[in-house]
C-alpha positions in Angstrom: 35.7 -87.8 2.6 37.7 -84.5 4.6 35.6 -84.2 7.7 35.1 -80.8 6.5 32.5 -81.4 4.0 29.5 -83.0 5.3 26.5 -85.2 3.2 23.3 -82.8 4.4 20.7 -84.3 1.8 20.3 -87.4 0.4 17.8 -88.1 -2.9 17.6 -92.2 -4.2 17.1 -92.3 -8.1 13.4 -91.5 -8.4 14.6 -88.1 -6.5 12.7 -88.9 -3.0 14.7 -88.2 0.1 16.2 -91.2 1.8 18.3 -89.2 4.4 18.9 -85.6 5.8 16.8 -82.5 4.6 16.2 -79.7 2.3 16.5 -77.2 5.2 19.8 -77.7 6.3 21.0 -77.4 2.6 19.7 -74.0 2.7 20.5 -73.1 6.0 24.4 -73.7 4.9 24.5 -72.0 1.4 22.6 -69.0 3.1 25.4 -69.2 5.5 27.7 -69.0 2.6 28.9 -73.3 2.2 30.5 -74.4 -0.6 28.3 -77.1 -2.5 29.5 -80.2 -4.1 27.0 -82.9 -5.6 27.8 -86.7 -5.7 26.1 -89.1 -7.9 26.7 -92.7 -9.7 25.2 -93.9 -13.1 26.8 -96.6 -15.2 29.0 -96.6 -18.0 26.5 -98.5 -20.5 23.6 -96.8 -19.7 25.3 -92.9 -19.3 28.2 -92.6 -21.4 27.9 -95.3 -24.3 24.8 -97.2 -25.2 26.4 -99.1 -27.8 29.2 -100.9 -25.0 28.7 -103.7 -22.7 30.2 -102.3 -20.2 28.1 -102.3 -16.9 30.7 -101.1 -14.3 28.9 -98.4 -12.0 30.9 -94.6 -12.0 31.0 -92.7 -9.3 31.1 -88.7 -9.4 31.6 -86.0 -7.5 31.5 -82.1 -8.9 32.2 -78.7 -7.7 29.4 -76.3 -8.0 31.2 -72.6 -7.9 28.3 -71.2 -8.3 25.5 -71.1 -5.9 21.7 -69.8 -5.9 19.4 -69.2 -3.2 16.4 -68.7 -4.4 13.3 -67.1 -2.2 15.4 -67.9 0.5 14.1 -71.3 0.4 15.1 -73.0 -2.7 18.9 -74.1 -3.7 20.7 -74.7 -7.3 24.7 -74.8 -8.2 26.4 -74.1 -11.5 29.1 -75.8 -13.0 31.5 -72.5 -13.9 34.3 -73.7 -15.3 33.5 -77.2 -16.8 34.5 -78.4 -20.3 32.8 -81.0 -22.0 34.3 -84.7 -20.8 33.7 -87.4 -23.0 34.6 -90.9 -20.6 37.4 -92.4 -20.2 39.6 -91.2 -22.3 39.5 -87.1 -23.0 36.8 -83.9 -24.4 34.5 -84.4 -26.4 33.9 -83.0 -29.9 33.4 -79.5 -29.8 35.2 -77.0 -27.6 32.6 -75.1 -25.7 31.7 -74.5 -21.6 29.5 -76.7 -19.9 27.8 -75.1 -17.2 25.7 -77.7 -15.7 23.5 -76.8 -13.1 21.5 -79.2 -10.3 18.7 -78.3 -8.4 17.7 -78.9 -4.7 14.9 -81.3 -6.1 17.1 -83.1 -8.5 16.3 -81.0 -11.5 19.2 -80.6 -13.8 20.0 -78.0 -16.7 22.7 -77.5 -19.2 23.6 -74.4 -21.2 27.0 -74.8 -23.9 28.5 -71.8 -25.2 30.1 -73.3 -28.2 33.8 -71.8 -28.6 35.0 -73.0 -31.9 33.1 -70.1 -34.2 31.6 -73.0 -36.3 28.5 -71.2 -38.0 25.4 -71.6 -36.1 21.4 -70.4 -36.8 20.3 -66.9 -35.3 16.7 -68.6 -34.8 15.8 -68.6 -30.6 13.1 -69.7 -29.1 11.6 -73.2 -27.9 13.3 -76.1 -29.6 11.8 -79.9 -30.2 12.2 -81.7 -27.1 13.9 -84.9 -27.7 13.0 -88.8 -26.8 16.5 -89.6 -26.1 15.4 -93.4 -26.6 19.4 -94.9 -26.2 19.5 -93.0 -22.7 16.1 -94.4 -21.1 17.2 -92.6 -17.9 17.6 -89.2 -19.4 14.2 -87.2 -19.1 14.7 -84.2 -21.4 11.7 -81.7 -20.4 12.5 -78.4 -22.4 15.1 -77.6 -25.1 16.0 -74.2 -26.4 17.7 -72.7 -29.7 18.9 -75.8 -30.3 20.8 -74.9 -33.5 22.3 -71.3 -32.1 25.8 -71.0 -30.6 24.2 -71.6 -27.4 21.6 -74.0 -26.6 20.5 -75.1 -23.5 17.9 -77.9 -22.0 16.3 -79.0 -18.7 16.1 -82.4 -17.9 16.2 -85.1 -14.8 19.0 -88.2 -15.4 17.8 -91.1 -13.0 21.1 -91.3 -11.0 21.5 -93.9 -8.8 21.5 -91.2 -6.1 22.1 -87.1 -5.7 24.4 -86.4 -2.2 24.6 -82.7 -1.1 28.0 -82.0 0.3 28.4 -78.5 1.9 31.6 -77.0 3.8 30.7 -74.5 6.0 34.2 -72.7 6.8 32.7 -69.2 5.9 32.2 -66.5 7.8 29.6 -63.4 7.5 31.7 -60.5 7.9 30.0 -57.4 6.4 26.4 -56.6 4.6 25.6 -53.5 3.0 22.7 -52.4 0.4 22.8 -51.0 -2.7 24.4 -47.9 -1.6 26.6 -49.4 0.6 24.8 -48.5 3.8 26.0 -50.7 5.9 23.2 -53.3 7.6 25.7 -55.6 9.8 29.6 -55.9 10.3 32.4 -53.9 8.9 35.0 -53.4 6.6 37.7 -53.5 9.0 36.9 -57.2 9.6 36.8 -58.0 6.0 40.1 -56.3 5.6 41.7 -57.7 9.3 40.7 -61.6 7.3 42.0 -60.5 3.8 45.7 -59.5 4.9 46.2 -62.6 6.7 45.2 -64.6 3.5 41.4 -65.5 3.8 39.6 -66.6 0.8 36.3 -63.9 0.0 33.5 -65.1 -1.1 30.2 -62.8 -2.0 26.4 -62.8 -1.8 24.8 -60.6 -4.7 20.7 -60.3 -4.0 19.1 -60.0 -6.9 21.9 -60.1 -9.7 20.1 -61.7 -12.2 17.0 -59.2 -11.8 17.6 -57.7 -15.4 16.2 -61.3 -17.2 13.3 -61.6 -14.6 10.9 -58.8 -16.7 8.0 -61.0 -16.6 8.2 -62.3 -13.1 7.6 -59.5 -11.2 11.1 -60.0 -9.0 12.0 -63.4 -7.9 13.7 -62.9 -4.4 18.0 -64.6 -5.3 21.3 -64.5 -4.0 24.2 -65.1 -6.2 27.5 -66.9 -4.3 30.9 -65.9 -6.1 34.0 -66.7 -4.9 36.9 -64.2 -5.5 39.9 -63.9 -7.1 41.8 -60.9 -6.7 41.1 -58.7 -3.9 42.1 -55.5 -3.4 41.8 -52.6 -0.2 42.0 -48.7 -0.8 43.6 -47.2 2.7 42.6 -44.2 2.6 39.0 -44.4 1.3 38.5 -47.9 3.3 36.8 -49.5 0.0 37.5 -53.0 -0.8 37.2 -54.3 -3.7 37.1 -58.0 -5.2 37.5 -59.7 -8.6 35.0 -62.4 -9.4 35.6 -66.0 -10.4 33.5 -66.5 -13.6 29.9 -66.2 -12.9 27.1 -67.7 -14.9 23.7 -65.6 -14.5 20.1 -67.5 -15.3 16.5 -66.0 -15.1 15.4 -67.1 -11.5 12.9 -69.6 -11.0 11.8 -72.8 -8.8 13.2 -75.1 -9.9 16.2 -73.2 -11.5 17.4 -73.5 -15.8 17.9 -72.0 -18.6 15.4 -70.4 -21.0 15.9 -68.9 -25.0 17.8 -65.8 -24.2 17.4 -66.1 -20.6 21.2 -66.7 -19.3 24.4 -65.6 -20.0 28.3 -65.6 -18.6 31.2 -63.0 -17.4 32.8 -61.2 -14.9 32.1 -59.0 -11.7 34.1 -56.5 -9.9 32.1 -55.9 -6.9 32.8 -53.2 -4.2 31.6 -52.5 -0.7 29.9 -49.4 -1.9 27.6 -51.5 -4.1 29.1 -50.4 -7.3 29.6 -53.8 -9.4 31.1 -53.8 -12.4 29.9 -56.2 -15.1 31.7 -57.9 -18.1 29.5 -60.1 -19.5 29.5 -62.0 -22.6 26.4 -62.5 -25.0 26.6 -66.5 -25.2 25.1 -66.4 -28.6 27.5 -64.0 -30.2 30.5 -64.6 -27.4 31.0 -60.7 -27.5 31.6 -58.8 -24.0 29.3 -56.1 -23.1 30.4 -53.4 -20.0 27.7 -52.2 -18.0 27.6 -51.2 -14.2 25.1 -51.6 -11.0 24.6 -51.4 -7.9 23.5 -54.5 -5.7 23.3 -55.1 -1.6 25.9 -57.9 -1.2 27.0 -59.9 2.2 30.9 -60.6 2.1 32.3 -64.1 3.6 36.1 -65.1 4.4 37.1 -68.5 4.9 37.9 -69.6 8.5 
């Protein structure tokens, strides 16, 4: 393991903590860490029923995508994960897999399908299913199961969950929704940018526009960027987004019927974000614009 990524939380299979805390978890992603999540199942009992084959797999993935919700609660989202079928390739269908695990051990998928197969228009609660070949897989809520997109919650008995968090980010600049300014400054945002520094944002509240219901759950979205870009004169910086997947907020955090979706941000430090985001039942693109309070990061 790089001595820059450090095991914070520990969880055995029944999802009770055996070592570290929930605390420091969220103490680093508010911070801005990057969040990776190790678990083990075995090969018989996750990936093929119908094989003999006991031998225990070990993973590790890379959650681009981090929540913070009620400044309290953490999740990560798979952004740019295909479906693997083990050992040898994909599986069936092209679509995105954008699992997402919770703090608690709470785990979600949602699965864009990409292959324009026809698919039902019906949402709304689906059957939840026994799974009775995967006695470790807990499904506890399924949704439009036969649209483009469905998605589920669930808890897979992994032999553990390890939190991994790098903390090589560095607050730089916060603003509101306006871009007031609330601590920092652009210039040392810029200053880390032209000496090749990796950005990473905080959006509060960016899935706000599926929370109707809730009455505002308190979030903040983590993004890394792409493409960054600095206009001299008018000292506004602005940053293209990795993919982002949005979800209605909630404790613990999933997916709902209608309740998610996928795309792009252009955010800037004036609050303006652009938004090109793509209806995961339809897969067509829909521009909007908004303005957020955000907290920028560079890499140290």
């Amino acid at each position: 393991m790089s001595e820059q990524w450090q095991c914070v939380l520990t969880l055995d299979s029944s999802r009770q903590v055996t070592s570290g805390n929930a605390d420091e978890l969220v103490s680093a992603i508010r911070d801005g860490a990057d969040l990776r999540v190790g678990t083990a199942f075995r090969h018989n009992e996750h990936i093929d029923p119908s094989s003999s084959n006991p031998e225990l797999i070990r993973e590790v993935m890379d959650f681009r995508i981090t929540y913070l919700v009620q400044d309290r609660f953490v999740a990560g989202i798979e952004n740019l994960r295909m479906p693997v079928q083990l050992p040898d390739g994909f599986g069936p269908r092209e679509s995105m897999s954008f699992f997402l695990y919770n703090q608690d051990g709470h785990q979600a998928i949602a699965r864009p399908f990409l292959d324009g197969q026809p698919a039902g228009e019906e949402m709304g609660p689906s059957p939840v299913n026994e799974w009775p070949e995967f006695p470790k897989y807990h499904e506890l809520t399924n949704f439009d199961a036969n649209t483009n997109a469905p998605s589920s919650t669930f808890v897979y008995d992994f032999e553990y969950f390890r939190y991994f968090v790098r903390r090589n980010w560095r607050k730089v600049l916060s603003h509101d929704e306006s871009g007031q300014v609330v601590s920092g400054n652009v210039e040392e945002l810029v200053s880390a940018f032209e000496q090749g520094a990796e950005v990473k944002v905080g959006i509060r509240g960016l899935c706000s526009d599926f929370d109707v219901d809730e009455g505002g759950i308190e979030h903040e979205v983590f993004i890394h960027a792409g493409a960054c870009y600095y206009y001299t004169e008018q000292a506004l910086f602005i940053a293209s987004l990795n993919p982002v997947v949005r979800t209605c907020p909630s404790i613990p955090l999933g997916y709902q019927s209608q309740g998610w979706d996928f795309g792009w941000l252009m955010p800037r430090t004036d609050g303006h974000v652009a938004r090109w985001l793509c209806d995961p039942y339809t897969l067509k693109f829909h521009r909007s614009e908004k303005r957020y309070a955000i907290r920028w990061f560079v890499s140290e």
